[in-house]
C-alpha positions as CSV (number, residue, x, y, z in Angstrom):
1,X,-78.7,-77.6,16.6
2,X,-79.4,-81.5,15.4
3,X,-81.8,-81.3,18.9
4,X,-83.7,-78.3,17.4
5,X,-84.1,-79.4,14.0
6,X,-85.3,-83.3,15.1
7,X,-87.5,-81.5,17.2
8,X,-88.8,-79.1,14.2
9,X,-89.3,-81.6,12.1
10,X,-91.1,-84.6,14.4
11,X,-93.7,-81.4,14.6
12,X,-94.4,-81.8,10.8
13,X,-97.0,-85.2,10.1
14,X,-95.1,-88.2,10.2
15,X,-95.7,-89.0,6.5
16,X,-93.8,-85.4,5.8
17,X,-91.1,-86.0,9.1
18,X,-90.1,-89.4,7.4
19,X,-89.0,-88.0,4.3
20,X,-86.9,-85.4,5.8
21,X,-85.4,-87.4,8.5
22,X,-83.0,-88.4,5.7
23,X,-82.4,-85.1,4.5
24,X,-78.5,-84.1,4.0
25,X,-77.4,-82.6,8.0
26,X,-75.1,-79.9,6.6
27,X,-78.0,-78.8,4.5
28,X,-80.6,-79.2,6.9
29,X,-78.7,-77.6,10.2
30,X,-77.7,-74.6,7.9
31,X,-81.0,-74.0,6.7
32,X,-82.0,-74.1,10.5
33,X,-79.8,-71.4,11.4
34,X,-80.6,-69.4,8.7
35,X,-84.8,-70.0,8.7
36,X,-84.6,-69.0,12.6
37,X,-82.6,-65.5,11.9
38,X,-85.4,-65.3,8.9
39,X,-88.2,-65.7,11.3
40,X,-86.7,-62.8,13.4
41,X,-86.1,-60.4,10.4
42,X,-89.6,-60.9,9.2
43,X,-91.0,-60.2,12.5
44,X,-88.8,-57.1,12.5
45,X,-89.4,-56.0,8.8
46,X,-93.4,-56.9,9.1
47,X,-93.1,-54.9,12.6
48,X,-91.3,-52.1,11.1
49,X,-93.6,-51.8,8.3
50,X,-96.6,-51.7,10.8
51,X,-95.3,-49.1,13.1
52,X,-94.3,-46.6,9.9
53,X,-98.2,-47.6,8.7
54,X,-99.7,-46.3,11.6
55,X,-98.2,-43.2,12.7
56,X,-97.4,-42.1,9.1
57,X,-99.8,-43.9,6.6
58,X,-99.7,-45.8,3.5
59,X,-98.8,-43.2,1.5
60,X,-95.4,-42.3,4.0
61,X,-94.7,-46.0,3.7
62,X,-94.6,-45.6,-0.1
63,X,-92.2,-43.4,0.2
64,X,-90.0,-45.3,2.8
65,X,-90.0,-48.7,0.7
66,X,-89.2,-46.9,-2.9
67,X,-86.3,-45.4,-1.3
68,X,-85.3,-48.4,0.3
69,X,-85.9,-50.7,-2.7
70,X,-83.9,-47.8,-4.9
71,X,-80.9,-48.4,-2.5
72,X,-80.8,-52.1,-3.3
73,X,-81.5,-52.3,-7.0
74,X,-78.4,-49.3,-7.1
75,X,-76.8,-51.8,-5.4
76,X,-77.2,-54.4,-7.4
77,X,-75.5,-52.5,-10.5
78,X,-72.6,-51.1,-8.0
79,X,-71.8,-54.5,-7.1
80,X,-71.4,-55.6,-10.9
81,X,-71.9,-59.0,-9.9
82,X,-69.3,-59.5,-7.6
83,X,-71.3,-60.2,-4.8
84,X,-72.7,-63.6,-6.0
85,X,-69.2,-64.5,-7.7
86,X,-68.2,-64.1,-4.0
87,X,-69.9,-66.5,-2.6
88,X,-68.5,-69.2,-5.1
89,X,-65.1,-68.3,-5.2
90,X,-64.7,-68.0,-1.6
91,X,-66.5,-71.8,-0.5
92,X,-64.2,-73.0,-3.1
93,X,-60.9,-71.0,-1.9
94,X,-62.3,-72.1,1.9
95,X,-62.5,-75.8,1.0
96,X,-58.8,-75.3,-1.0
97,X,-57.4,-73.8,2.0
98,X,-56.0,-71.6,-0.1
99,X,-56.6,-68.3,2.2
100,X,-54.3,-66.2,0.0
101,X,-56.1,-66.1,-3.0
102,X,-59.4,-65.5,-0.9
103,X,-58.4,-62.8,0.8
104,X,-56.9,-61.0,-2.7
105,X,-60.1,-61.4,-4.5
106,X,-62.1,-60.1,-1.6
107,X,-59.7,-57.2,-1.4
108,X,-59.6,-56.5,-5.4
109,X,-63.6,-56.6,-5.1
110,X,-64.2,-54.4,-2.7
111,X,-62.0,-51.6,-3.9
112,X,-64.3,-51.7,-7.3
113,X,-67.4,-51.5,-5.8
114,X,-67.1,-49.0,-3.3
115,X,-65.2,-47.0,-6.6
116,X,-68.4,-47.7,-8.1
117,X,-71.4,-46.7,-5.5
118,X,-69.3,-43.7,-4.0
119,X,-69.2,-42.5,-8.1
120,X,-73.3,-42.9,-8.6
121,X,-73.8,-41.4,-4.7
122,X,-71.9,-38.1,-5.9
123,X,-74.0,-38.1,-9.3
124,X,-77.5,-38.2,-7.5
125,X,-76.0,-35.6,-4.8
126,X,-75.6,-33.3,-7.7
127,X,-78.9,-33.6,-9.3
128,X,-81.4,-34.9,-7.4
129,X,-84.4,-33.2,-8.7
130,X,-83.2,-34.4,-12.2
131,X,-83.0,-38.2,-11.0
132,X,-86.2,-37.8,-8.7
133,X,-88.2,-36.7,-11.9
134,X,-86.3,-39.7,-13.9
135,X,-86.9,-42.6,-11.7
136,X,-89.9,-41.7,-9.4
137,X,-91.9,-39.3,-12.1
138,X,-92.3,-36.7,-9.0
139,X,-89.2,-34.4,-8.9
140,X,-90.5,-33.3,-5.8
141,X,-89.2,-35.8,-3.3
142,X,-85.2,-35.0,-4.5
143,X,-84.6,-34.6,-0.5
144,X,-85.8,-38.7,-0.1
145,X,-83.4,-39.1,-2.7
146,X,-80.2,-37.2,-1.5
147,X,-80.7,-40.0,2.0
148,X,-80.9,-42.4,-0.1
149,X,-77.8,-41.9,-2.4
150,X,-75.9,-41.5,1.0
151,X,-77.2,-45.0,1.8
152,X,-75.7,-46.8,-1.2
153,X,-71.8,-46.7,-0.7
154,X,-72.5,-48.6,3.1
155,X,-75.0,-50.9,1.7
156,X,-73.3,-51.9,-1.4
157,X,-69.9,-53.3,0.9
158,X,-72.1,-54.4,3.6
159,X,-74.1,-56.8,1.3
160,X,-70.5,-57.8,-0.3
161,X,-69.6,-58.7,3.3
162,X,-72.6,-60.5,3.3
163,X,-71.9,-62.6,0.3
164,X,-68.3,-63.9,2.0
165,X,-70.1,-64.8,5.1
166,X,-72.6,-67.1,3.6
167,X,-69.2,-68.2,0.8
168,X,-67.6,-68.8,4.4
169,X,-70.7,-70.9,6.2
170,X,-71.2,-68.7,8.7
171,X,-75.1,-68.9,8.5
172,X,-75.6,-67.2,11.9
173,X,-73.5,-63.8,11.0
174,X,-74.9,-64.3,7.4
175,X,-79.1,-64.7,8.8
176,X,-78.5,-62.0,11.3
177,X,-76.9,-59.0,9.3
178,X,-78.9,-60.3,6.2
179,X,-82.4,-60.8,8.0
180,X,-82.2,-58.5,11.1
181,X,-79.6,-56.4,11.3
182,X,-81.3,-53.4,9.4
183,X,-84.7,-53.2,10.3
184,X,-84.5,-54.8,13.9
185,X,-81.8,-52.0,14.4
186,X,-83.5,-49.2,12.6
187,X,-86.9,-49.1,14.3
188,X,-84.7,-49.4,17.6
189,X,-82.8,-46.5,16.9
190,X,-85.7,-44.3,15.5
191,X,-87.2,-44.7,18.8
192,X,-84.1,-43.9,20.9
193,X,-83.6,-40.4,18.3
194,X,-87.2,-39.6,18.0
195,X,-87.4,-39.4,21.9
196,X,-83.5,-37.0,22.5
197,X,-81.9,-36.0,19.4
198,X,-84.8,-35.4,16.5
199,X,-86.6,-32.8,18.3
200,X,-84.3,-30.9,19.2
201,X,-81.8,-30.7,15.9
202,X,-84.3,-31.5,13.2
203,X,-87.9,-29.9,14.4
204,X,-88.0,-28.9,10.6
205,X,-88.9,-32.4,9.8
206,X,-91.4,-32.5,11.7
207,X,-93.7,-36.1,11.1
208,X,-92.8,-36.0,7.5
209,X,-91.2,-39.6,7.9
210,X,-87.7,-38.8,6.6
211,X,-86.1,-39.4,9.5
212,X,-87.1,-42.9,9.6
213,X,-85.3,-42.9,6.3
214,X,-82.4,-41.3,7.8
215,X,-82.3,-43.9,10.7
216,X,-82.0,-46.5,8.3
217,X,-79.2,-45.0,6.5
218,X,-77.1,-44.6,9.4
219,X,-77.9,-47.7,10.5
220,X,-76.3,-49.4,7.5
221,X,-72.9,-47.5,8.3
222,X,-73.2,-48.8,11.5
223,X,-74.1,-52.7,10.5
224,X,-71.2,-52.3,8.4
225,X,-68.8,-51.7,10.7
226,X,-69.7,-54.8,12.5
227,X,-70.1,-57.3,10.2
228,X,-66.5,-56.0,8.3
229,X,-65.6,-56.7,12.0
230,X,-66.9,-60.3,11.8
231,X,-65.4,-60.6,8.1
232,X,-62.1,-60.2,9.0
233,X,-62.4,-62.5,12.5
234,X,-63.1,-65.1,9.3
235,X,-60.3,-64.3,6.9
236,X,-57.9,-61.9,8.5
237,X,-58.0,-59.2,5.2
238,X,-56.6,-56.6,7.2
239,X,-53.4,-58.6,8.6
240,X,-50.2,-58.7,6.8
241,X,-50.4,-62.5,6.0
242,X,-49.8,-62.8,2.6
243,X,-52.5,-62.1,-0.2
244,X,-52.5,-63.0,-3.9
245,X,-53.2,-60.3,-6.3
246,X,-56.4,-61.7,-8.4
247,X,-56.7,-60.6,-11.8
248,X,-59.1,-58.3,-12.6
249,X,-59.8,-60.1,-16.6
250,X,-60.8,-63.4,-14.8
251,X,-63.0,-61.8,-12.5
252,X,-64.9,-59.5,-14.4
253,X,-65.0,-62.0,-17.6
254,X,-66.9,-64.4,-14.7
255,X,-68.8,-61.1,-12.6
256,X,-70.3,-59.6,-15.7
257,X,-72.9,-62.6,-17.0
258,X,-73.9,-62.5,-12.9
259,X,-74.2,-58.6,-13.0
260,X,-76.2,-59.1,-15.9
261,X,-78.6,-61.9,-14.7
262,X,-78.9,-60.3,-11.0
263,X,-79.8,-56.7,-12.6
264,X,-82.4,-58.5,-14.6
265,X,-83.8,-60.7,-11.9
266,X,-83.6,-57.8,-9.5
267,X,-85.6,-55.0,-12.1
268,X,-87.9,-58.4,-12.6
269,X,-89.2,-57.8,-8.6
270,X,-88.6,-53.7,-8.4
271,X,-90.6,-52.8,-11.7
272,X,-93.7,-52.8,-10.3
273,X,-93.1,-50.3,-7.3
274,X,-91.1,-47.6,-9.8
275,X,-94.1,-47.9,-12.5
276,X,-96.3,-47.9,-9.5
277,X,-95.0,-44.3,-8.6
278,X,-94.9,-43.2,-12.2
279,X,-98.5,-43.9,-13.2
280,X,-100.0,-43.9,-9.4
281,X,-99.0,-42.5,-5.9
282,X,-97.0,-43.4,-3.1
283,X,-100.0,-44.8,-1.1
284,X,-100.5,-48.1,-4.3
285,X,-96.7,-48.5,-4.1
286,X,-97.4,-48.8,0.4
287,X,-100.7,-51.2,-0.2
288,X,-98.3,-53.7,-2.9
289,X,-95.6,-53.6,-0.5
290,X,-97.0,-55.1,2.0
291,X,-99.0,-57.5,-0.2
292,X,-95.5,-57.9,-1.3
293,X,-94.1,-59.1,1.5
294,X,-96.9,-60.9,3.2
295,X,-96.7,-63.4,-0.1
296,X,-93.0,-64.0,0.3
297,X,-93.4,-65.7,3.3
298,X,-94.1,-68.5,1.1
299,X,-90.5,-68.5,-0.1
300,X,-89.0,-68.5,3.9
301,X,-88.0,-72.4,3.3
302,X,-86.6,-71.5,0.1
303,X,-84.4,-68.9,1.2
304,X,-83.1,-71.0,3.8
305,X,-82.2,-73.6,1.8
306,X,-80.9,-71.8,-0.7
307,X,-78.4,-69.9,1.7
308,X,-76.7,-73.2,3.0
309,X,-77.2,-74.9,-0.9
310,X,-75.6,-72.5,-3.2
311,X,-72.2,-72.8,-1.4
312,X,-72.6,-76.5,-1.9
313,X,-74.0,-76.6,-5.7
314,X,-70.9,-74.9,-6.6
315,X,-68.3,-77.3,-4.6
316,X,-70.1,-80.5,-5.9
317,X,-70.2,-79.3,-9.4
318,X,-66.3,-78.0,-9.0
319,X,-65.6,-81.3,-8.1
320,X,-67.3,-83.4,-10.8
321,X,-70.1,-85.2,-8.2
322,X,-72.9,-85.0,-10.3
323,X,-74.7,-87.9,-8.1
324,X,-74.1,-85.5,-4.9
325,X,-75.6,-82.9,-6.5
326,X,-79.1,-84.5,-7.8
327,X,-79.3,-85.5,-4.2
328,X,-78.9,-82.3,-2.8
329,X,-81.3,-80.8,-4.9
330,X,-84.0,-83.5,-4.3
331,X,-83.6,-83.2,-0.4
332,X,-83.9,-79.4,-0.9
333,X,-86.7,-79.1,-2.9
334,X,-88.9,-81.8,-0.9
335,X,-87.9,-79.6,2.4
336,X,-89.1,-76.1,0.3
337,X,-92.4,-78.0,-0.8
338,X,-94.0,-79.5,2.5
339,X,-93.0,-76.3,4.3
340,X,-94.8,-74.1,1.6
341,X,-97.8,-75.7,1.3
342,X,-99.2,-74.8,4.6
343,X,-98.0,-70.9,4.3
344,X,-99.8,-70.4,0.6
345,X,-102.8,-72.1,1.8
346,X,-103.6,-69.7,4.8
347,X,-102.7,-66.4,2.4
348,X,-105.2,-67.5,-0.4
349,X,-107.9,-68.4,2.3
350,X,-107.5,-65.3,4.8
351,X,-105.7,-62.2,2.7
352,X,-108.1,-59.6,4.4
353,X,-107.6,-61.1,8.0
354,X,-103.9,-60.9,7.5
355,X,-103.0,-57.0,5.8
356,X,-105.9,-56.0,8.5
357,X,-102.9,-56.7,11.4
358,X,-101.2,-53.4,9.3
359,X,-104.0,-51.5,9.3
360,X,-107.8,-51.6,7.4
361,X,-106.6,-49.6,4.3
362,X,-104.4,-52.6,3.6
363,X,-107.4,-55.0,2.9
364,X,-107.4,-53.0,-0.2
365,X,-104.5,-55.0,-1.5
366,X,-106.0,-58.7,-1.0
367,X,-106.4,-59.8,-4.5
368,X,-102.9,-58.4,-4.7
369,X,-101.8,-60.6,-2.1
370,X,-103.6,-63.6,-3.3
371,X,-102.6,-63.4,-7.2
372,X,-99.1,-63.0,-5.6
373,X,-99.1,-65.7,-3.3
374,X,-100.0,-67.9,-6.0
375,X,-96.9,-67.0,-8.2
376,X,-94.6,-66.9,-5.1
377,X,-95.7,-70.6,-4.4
378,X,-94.9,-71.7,-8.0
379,X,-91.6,-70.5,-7.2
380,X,-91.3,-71.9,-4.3
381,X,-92.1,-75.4,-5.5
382,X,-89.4,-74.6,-8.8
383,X,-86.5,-75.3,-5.8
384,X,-83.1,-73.5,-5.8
385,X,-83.2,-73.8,-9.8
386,X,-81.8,-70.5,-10.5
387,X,-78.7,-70.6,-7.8
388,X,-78.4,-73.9,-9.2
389,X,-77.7,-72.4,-12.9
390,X,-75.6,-69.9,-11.6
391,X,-73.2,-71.9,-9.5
392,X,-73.0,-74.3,-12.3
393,X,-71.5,-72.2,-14.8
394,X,-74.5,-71.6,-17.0
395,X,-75.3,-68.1,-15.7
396,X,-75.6,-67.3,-19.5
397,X,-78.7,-69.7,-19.5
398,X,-80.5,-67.8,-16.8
399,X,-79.6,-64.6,-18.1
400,X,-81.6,-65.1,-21.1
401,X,-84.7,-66.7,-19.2
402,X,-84.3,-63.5,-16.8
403,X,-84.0,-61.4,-19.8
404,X,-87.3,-62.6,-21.1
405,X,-89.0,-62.3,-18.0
406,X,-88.0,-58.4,-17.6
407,X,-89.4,-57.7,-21.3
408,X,-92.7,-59.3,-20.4
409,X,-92.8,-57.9,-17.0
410,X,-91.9,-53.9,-18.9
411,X,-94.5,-54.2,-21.0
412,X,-97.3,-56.1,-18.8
413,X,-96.7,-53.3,-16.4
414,X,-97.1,-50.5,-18.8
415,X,-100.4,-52.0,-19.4
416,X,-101.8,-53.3,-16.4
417,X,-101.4,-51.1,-13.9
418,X,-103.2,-47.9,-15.3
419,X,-106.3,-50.0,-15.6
420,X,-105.9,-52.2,-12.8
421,X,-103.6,-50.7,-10.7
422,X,-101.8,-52.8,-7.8
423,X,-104.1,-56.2,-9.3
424,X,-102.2,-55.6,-12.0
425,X,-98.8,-55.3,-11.1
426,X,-99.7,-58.4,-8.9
427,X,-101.1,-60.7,-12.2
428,X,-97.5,-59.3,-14.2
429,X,-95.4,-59.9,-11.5
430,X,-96.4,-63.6,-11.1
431,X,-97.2,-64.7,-14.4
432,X,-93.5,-63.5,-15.1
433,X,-91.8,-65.5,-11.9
434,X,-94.1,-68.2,-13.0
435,X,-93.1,-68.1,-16.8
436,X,-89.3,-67.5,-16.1
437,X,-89.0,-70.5,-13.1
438,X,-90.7,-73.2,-15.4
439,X,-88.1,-72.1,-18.2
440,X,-85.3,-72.7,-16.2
441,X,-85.7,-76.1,-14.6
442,X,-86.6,-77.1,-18.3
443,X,-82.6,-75.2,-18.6
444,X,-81.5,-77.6,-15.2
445,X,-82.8,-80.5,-16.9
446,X,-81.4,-80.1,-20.4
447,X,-77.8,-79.1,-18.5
448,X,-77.5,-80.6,-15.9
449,X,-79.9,-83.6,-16.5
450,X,-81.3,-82.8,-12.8
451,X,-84.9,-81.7,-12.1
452,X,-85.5,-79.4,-9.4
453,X,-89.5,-79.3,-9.6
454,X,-90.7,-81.5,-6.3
455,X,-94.3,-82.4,-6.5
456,X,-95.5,-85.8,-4.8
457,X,-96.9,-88.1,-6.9
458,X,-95.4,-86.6,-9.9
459,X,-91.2,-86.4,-9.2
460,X,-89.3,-89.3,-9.3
């Protein structure tokens, strides 16, 4: 792995190669791992989304990503903030050796939030017209919406699996059932059940693009299985080694400020696609999507970094090395800013030579992409500031800042897009990320005394 990353980075200018040669290995060979199982997952997701575009449309699309984005922001509550108090409790129980104590919190966790997201999948079964009208403003698509609560329990356990596999290290089970497990899988199946099984038990369907939502739900059950598999190859939960019982006052009184600030953070990114579908149709929430996610591959960098970084902000800071942790930061924000330059610069110059790979109705959305790209690299360029607050015990901090940022995002939204549609989701969306990353590295800096901004010529 040192062999492929010295090669990776001796590609880079040697100006840019010479400061990261002396980049932090750990860091830098997790990020690898993780940034090549990115790579795949956004050539699956991107490919996905391409294939559903042409042979359905924008408008099917819509549809397709709502329900899919409904699935994870549902998840997001479900998991009451488990999921990211996972990952820090189980890097420190893993460097404790104390495999007892791991394996009872990861046990006690999981029993609540499957309670939790088999409770709101039997609510939505029983009204889904109600909820359809209440979320989407069309109670016409309550069928999308009784998949989609089906969906929930398997993807609310698989992403706390998740969580314990990057808490554990293990970047390449983390990257692949994060990053390509789900898409790479669905489109794979839908092509194997569209060819034997759909015609022949679900003609009623017909090209109404459902069934692609259905693939994707079962394929969630089935990613499950395997990386629960892969779990307990890691910690054995299903053995009759010994577990202590964890108590369910300390970790709720920790999970609820990180339920709070990932709820916020998460309706800070979804807003725009459920106001989309209330004031417009499906086919602006298809043509944002894929804006959406074209501009996010400014952020690839920073999501690797951040998988192999956030275990490590919260061992250094457990263990009082304050001077580890301003050096970990530095290294990982100078990695996240050389590699995002380049990606930012080639979405603002060619937006309409890029969404035309989906399909000509997507140049439609290239101010979108560009006003996005712009906010996406701000973030970027902010570094792994808001994992940082969280793993250092000032969730609170970012809850507030995330708080803010939703409000603002509300009422931009509600104002915006009737008059300027997916332009002005776009302009809300990033003037909010924008606002909300500069307020907390000011946060990091008056904490923490660290500053996570890397901008040459200007950090020290």
């Amino acid at each position: 792995m040192e062999r492929i990353l010295t090669s990776l980075i001796n590609l880079l200018p040697s100006a840019v190669s010479n400061k990261l040669q002396n980049a932090d290995n750990e860091l830098l060979s997790g990020s690898v791992l993780f940034f090549i199982t990115k790579l795949f997952g956004i050539v699956f997701t991107y490919f996905f989304a391409w294939w559903v575009a042409r042979n359905f449309g924008a408008a099917k699309w819509g549809f397709i990503t709502l329900m899919i984005t409904t699935i994870n922001v549902i998840s997001i509550f479900c998991l009451l903030g488990l999921d990211m108090l996972m990952i820090k409790y189980v890097s420190e129980f893993q460097s404790q050796k104390d495999m007892e104590r791991l394996r009872g919190f990861y046990l006690r966790s999981s029993q609540f939030v499957l309670f939790c997201s088999i409770i709101i999948c039997l609510v939505f079964l029983a009204a889904p017209s109600f909820f359809s009208g209440l979320l989407f403003g069309k109670p016409f698509i309550s069928p999308w919406l009784m998949v989609t609560a089906l969906g929930i329990p398997a993807n609310v356990a698989f992403q706390l699996n998740n969580a314990a596999l990057s808490g554990l290290k293990d970047m390449l089970s983390y990257g692949f059932f994060k990053n390509v497990a789900l898409f790479g899988a669905s489109m794979i199946f839908y092509w194997i059940l569209d060819a034997t099984l759909f015609p022949i038990y679900l003609p009623r369907f017909g090209d109404s693009g459902i069934l692609v939502l259905v693939t994707y739900v079962a394929v969630t059950y089935l990613a499950l299985m395997f990386n629960t598999f892969q779990l307990n190859k890691k910690i054995h939960f299903t053995s009759r080694k010994r577990i202590v019982p964890f108590s369910n006052k300390e970790m709720f009184k920790q999970s609820y400020p990180l339920l709070l600030t990932a709820s916020l953070s998460v309706i800070v990114t979804t807003t725009d696609y459920f106001m989309l579908s209330h004031f417009k149709t499906p086919l602006e929430v298809g043509l944002y999507d894929i804006a959406y996610k074209v501009s996010i591959l400014t952020l690839i960098f920073l999501l690797a970094v951040n998988a192999i970084a956030t275990p490590k902000f919260s061992e250094l800071y457990k263990n009082n090395d304050y001077k580890g942790l301003r050096k970990i930061v530095r290294q990982s924000s100078k990695m996240i800013f050389y590699s995002s330059v380049p990606i930012v610069t080639i979405l603002v110059l060619f937006p309409k030579q890029i969404l035309s790979l989906f399909k000509d109705e997507f140049v439609a959305a290239s101010s979108a992409l560009i006003i996005l790209a712009c906010g996406q690299f701000i973030n970027a360029i902010s570094g792994s500031v808001g994992n940082l607050l969280k793993m250092t015990n000032h969730q609170l901090d970012f809850q507030y800042i995330a708080l803010g940022s939703t409000i603002l995002n509300i009422g931009l939204n509600f104002y915006l897009i009737p008059k300027y549609s997916i332009n002005g989701a776009a302009f809300s969306s990033a003037l909010c990320l924008s606002l909300a990353n500069i307020a907390a590295m000011t946060m990091a800096y008056k904490r923490l005394g660290i500053v996570t901004l890397y901008f040459p010529g200007l950090s020290k």
